[in-house]
C-alpha beads as a LAMMPS data file, in Angstrom:
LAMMPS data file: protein, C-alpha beads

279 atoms
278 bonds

1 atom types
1 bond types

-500.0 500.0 xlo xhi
-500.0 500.0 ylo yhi
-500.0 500.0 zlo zhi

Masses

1 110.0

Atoms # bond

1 1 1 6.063 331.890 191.197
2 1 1 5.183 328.294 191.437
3 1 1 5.066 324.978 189.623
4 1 1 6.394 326.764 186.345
5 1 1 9.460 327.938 188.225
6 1 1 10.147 324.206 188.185
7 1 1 12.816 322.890 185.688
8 1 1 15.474 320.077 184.710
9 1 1 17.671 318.994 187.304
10 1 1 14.628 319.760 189.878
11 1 1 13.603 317.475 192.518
12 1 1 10.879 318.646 194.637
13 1 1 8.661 317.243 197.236
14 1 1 5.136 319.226 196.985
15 1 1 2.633 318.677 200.082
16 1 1 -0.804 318.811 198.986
17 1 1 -4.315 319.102 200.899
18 1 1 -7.282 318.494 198.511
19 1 1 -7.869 316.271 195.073
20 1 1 -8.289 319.826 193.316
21 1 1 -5.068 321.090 194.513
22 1 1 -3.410 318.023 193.178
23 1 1 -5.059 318.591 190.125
24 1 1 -4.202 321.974 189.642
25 1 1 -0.531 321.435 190.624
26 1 1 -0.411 318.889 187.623
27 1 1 -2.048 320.088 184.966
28 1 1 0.098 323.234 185.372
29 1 1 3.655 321.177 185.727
30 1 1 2.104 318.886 182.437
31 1 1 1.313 321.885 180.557
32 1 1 4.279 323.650 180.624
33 1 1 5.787 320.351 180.356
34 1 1 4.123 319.637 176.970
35 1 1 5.048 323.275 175.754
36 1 1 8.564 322.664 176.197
37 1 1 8.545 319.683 174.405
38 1 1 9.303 317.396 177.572
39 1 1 7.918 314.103 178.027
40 1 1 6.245 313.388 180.615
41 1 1 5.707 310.043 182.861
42 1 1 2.898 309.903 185.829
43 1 1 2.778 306.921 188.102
44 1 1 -0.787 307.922 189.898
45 1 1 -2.090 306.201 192.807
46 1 1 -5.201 307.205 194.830
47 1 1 -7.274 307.540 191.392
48 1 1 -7.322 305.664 188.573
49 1 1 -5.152 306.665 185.262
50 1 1 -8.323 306.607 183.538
51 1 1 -9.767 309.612 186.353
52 1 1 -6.796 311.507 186.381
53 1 1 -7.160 311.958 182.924
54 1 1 -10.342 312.764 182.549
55 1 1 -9.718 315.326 185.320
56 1 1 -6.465 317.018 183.374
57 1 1 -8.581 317.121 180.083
58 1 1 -11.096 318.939 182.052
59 1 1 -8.621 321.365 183.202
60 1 1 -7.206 321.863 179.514
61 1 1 -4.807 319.430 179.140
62 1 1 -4.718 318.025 175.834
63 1 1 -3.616 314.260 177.496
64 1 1 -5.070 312.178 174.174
65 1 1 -3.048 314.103 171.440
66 1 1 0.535 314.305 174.080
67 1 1 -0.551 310.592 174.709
68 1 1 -1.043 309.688 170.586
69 1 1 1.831 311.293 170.245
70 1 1 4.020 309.418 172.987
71 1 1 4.862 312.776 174.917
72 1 1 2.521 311.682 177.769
73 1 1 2.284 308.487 179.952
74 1 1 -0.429 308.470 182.517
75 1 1 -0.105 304.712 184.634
76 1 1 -1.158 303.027 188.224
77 1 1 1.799 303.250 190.672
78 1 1 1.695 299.044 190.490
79 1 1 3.352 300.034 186.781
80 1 1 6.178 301.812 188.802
81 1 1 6.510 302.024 192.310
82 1 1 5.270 299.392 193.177
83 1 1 5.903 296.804 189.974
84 1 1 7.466 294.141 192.127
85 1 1 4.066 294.051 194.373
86 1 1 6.116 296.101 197.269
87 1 1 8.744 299.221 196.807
88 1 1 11.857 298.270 195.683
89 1 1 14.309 301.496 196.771
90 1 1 17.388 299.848 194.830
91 1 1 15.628 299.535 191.761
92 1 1 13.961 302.453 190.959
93 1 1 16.928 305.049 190.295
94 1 1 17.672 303.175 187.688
95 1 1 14.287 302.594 186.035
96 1 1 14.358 306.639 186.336
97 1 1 17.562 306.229 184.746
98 1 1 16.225 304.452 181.727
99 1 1 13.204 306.371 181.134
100 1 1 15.596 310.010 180.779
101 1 1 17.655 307.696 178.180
102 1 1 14.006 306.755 176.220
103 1 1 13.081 310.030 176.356
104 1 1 16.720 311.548 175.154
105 1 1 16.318 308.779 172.442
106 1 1 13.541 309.694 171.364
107 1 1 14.339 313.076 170.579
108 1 1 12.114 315.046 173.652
109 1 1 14.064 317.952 175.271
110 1 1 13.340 316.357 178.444
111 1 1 11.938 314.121 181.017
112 1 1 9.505 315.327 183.645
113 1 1 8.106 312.407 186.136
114 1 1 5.388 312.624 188.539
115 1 1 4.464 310.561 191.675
116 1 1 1.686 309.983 193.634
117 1 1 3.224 308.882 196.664
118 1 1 0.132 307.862 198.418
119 1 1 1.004 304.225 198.508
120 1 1 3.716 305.112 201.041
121 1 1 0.717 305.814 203.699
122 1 1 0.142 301.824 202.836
123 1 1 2.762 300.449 204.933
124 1 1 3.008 297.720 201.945
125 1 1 7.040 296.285 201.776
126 1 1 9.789 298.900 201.159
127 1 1 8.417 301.577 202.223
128 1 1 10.474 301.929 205.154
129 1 1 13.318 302.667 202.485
130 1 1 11.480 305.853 200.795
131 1 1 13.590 308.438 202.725
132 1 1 16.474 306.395 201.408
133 1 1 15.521 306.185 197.622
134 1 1 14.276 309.595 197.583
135 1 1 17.887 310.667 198.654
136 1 1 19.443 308.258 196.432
137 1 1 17.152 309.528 192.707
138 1 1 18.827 312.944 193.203
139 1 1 21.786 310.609 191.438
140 1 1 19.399 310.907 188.231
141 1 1 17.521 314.367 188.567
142 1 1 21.109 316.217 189.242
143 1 1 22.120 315.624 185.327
144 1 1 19.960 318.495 184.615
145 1 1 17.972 316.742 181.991
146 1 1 14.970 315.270 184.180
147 1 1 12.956 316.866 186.719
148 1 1 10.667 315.192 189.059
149 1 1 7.169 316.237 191.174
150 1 1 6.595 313.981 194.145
151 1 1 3.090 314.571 195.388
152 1 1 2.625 313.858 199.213
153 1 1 -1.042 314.221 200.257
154 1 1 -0.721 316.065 203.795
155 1 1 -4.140 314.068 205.169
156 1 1 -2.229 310.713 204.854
157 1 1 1.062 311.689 206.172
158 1 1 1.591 313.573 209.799
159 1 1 4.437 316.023 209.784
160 1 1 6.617 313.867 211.562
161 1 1 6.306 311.329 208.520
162 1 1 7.296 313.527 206.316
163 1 1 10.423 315.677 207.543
164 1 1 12.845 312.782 206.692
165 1 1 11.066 312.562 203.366
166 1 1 11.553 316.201 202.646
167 1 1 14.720 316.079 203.810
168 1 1 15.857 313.570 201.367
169 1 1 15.025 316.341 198.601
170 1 1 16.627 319.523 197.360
171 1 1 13.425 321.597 197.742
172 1 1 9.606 321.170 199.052
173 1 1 6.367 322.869 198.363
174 1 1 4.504 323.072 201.415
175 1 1 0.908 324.193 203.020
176 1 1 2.294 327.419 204.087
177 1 1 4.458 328.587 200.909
178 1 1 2.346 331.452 199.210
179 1 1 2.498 332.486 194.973
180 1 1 6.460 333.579 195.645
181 1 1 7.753 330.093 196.354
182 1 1 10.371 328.842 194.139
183 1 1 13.130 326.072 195.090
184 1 1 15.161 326.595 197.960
185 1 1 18.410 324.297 196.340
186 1 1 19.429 323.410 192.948
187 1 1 22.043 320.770 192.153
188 1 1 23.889 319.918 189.289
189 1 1 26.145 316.619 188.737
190 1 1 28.629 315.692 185.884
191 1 1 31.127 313.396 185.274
192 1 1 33.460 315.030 182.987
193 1 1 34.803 316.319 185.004
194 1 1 33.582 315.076 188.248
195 1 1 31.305 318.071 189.932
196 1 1 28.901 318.868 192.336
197 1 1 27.356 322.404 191.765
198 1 1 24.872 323.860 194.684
199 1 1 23.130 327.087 194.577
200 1 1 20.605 328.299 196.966
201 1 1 20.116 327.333 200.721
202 1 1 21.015 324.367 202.488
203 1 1 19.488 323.476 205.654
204 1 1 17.692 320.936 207.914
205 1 1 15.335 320.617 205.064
206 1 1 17.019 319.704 202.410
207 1 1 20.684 318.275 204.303
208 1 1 20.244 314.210 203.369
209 1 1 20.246 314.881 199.731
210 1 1 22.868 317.139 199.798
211 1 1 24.839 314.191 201.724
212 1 1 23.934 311.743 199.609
213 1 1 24.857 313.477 196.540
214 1 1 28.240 313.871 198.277
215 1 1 28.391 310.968 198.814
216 1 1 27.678 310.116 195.322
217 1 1 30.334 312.770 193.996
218 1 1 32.961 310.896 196.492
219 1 1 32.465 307.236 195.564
220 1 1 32.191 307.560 191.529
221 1 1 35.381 309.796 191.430
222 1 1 37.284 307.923 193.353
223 1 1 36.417 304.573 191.321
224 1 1 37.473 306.404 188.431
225 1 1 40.596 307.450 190.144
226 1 1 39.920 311.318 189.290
227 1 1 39.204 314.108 191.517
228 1 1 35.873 315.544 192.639
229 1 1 35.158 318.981 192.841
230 1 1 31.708 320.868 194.895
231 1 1 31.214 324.620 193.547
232 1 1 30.175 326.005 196.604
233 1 1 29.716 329.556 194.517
234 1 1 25.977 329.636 194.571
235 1 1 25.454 328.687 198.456
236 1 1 23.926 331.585 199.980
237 1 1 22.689 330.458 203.378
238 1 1 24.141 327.397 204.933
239 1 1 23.792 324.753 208.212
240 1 1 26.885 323.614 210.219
241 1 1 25.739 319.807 209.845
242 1 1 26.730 320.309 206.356
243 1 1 29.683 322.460 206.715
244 1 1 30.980 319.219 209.118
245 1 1 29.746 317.289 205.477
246 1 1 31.939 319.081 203.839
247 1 1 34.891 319.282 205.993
248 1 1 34.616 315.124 206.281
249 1 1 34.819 314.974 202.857
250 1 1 37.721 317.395 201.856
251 1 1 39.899 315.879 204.781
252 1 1 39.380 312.278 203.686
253 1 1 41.118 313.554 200.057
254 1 1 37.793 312.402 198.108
255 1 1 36.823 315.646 197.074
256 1 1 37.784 319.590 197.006
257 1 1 35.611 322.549 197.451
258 1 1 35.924 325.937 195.327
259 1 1 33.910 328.807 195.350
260 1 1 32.991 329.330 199.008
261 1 1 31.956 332.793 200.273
262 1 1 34.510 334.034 202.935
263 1 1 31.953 333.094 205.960
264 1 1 31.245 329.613 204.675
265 1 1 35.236 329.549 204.178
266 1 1 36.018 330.779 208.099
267 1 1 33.350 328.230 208.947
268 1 1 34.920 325.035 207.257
269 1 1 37.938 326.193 209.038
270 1 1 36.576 326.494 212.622
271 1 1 34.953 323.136 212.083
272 1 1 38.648 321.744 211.077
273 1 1 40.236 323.316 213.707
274 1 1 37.980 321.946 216.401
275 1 1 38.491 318.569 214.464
276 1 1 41.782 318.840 215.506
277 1 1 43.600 321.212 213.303
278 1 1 42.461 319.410 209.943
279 1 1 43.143 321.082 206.925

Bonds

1 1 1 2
2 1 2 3
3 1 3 4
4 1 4 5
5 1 5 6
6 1 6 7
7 1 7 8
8 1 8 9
9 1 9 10
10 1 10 11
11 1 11 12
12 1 12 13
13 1 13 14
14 1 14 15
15 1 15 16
16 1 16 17
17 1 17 18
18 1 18 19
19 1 19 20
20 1 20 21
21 1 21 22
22 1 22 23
23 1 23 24
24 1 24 25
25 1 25 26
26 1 26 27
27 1 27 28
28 1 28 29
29 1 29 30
30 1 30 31
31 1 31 32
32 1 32 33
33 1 33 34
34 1 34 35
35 1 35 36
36 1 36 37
37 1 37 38
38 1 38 39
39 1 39 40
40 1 40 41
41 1 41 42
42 1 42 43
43 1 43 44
44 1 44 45
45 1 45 46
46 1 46 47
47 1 47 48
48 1 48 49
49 1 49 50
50 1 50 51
51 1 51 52
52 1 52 53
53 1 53 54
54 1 54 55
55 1 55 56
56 1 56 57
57 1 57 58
58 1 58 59
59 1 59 60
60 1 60 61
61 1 61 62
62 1 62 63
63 1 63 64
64 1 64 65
65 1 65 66
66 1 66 67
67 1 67 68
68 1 68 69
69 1 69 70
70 1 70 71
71 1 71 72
72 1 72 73
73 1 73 74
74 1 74 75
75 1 75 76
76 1 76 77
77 1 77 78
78 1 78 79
79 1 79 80
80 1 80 81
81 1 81 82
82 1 82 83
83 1 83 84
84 1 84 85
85 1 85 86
86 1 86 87
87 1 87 88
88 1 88 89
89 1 89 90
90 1 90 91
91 1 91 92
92 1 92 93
93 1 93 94
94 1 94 95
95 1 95 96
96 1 96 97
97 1 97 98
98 1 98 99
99 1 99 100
100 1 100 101
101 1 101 102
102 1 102 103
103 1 103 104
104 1 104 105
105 1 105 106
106 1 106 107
107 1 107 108
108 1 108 109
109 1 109 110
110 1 110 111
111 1 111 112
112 1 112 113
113 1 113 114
114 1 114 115
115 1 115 116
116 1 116 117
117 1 117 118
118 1 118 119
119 1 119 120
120 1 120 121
121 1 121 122
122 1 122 123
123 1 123 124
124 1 124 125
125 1 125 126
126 1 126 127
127 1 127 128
128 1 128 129
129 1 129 130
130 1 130 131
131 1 131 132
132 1 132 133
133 1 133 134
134 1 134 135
135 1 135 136
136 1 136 137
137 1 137 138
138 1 138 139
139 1 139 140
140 1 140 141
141 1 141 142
142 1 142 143
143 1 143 144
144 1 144 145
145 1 145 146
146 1 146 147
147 1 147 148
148 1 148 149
149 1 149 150
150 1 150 151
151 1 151 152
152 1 152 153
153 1 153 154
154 1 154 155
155 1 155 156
156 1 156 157
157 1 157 158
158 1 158 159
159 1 159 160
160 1 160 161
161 1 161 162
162 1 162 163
163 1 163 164
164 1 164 165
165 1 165 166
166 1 166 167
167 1 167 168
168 1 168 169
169 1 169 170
170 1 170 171
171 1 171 172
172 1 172 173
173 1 173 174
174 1 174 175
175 1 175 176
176 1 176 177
177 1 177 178
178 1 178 179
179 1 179 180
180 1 180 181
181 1 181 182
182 1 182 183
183 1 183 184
184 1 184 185
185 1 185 186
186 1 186 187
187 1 187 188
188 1 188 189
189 1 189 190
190 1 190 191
191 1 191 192
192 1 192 193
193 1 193 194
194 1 194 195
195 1 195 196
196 1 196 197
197 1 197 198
198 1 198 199
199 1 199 200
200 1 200 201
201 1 201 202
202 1 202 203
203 1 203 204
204 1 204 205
205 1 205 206
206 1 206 207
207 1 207 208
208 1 208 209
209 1 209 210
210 1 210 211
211 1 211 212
212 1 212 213
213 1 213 214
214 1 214 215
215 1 215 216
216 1 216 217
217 1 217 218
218 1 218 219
219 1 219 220
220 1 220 221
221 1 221 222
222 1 222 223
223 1 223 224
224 1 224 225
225 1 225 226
226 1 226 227
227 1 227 228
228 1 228 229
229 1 229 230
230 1 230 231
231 1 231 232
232 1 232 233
233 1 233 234
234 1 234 235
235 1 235 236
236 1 236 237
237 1 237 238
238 1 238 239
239 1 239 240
240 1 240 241
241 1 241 242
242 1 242 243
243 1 243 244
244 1 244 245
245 1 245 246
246 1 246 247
247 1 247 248
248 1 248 249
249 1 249 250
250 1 250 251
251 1 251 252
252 1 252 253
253 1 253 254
254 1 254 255
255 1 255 256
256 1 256 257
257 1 257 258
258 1 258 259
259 1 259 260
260 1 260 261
261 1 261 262
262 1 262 263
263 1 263 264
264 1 264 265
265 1 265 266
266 1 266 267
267 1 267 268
268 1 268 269
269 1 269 270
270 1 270 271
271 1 271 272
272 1 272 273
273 1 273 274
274 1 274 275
275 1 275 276
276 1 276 277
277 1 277 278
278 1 278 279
């Protein structure tokens, strides 16, 4: 299973290694994209919008009809990323934000994005803060209506550049994950009621968006003065940085936790004891 296993509410950082492995990757994401009636929105970078879609018409992609018919949106990353003629962290959530509520508006079952983040290599301003703002979009992807593919090209980045990067994101594709990949962690956020639902593994890989979407839970429920929930039900394999998460955040009264298998539950309460009898 691979880029098809890939759906709303996804956020995933996928490592490539050569131009035709990019290409592959997303004319498969933009084809099942197009069949599920999703629109779809790619800020490209290293090539031109014109090459990349000459490049996913050669592989089959039908890009002139899904872009006639406004289903497809092929642009530079200076139309996105990098629109303020650096990277802007703070602003681009919510220009996320607004392109799910276009494409809700205009009737598309949802919203997929791609980026080519190949202009991070650049060292142009902001991009100290990518980490940051790739922790901060799972805000937008966790509604369950958008998904995104964040394309890292492995000859511009060392491996030490990108473990806070992947770390800022539920799941990653990497060099080494063969044809039965699929994503490690899936979140879901509401707000009626307040919830935070996790299922899969959380780990060193994947531990600053899982904090930051706690983070997110705690703050928005509290300013509406209602309580925050985390359905722990669907956690299978688990780290103790973000059992201590956890425990921070149930003993400070933002949030609760329900659902926790009994050795996630001894856990929380070895951390609280050590704490100092918390909880």
């Amino acid at each position: 299973m691979m880029v098809e296993t890939l759906r709303p509410g996804d956020h995933v950082c996928w490592t490539v290694g050569t131009d035709d492995e990019q290409l592959q990757v997303t004319s498969r994401y933009i084809r099942d994209g197009l069949a599920r009636r999703h629109r779809i929105v790619y800020f490209t970078h290293a090539m031109m919008p014109q090459a990349v879609s000459a490049g996913l018409e050669a592989s089959g992609v039908p890009v002139a009809a899904a872009v006639a018919a406004g289903q497809l949106r092929i642009s530079s990353s200076t139309g996105g990323y990098l629109k303020s003629g650096g990277f802007d962290a703070a602003a681009m959530p919510a220009a996320w934000a607004a392109e799910q509520d276009a494409a809700r508006e205009a009737g598309w079952s949802g919203l997929r994005a791609i980026g080519d983040m190949s202009w991070a290599a650049s060292q142009l301003p902001g991009t100290e803060d990518l980490p940051a703002y790739e922790a901060q979009v799972n805000r937008v992807f966790a509604e369950g209506y958008a998904m995104a593919l964040c394309l890292y090209d492995r000859r511009l980045f060392t491996p030490a550049e990108l473990t806070g990067t992947i770390s800022a994101h539920p799941c990653a594709k990497g060099a080494d994950d063969g044809e039965l990949w699929e994503p490690a962690l899936r979140m879901r956020y509401t707000t009626d009621p307040y919830r935070l639902t996790l299922h899969g593994e959380i780990d060193a890989a994947n531990r600053d968006a899982v904090a930051a979407m706690l983070a997110t839970l705690a703050g928005e429920s509290a300013a509406a003065g209602l309580p925050g929930e985390v359905d722990l039900s669907g956690v299978a394999v688990y780290d103790v940085s973000t059992a201590t998460r956890l425990v921070h955040a149930r003993e400070a009264g933002t949030i609760r936790l329900v659902g926790a298998t009994p050795q996630l539950t001894k856990l929380i309460g070895l951390i609280s004891a050590t704490a100092g009898g918390l909880g």
